[in-house]
Structures are given as C-alpha cells and as structure tokens.
N, C-alpha and C positions, 0 to 999 in steps of 0.2 A: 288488514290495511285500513287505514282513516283517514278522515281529512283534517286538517289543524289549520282553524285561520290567524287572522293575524293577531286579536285578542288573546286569542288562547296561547298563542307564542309568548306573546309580552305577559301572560302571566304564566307561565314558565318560565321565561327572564326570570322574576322579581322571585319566584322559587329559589332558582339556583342565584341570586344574589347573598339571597338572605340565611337560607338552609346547605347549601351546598347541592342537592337533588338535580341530580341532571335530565336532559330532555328521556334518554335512555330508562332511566330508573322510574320517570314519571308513567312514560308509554309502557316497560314491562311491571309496573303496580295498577294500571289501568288493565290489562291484559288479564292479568292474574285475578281481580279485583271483580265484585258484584255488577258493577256498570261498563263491563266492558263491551258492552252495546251504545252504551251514552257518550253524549261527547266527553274530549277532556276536560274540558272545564265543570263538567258537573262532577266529574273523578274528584281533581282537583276542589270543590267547591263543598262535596257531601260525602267522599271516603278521606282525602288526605286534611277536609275541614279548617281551610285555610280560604281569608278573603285578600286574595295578592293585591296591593297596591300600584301606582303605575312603577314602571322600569326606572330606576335612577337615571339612567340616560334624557328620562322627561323632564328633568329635573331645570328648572330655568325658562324652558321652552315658554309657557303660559306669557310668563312676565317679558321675556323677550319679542315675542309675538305682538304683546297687549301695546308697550313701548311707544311705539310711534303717533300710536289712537292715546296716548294718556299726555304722549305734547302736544298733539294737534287739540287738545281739547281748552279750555278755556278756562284759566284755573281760579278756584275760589278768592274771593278778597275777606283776608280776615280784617273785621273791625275792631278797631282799638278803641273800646270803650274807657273812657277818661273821664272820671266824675269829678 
C-alpha cells in the first residue's frame, strides 16, 4: 500500500488521457517495477519516462482566473504615429 497525492493523480489523469494506461496498470507496473519503493511519480517519471503535462480539465482555468485582473488593469494606449 501507498500513498498518492494530488500531483501524482493529475499525472495519472494526463496518462490515461493520452495513452490510455489506467490508474490500475500504472500501480501494478509500479509494483512489479525497480522503484517500487519510490513514489509514483518517480515510477511514472524514470521507468514509464514520460513528463505528464497538466490534466486537460486545466485547460482554460489560468486564463479564466487571470480575467478579471486583466480588466481591472489599465490598458495600454497605442500611439498613432503620423508623420
């Protein structure tokens, strides 16, 4: 038994997004695997040799969040230069 936090989830997400590899096959090739003392993210990071990006569910979040700080802000004045 281990523990998985929340990182190591979300890169398990972005696994089974992209590969199809579920949580199951990731924990029995950890198992089976040299680092099955290590967490999973070093499994996943130095035997399956993959750098997961975020979960597509993150997808938007940044820009949705940033939003309200990018109208509250005080926007540039382009100059029309006219010679």
């Amino acid at each position: 038994m281990g523990i998985v936090d929340i990182e190591e989830l979300e890169m398990i997400e972005v696994l089974q997004e992209a590969s199809g590899l579920s949580l199951l096959d990731i924990l029995r090739g950890k198992q089976s695997g040299s680092l099955r003392n290590a967490a999973v993210r070093d499994h996943i990071l130095h035997v399956l040799r993959v750098q997961p990006d975020a979960p597509a569910r993150h997808g938007g979040l940044l820009d949705s969040a940033l939003k309200p700080l990018v109208n509250a802000l005080p926007q540039p004045h382009r100059s029309s230069s006219t010679s």
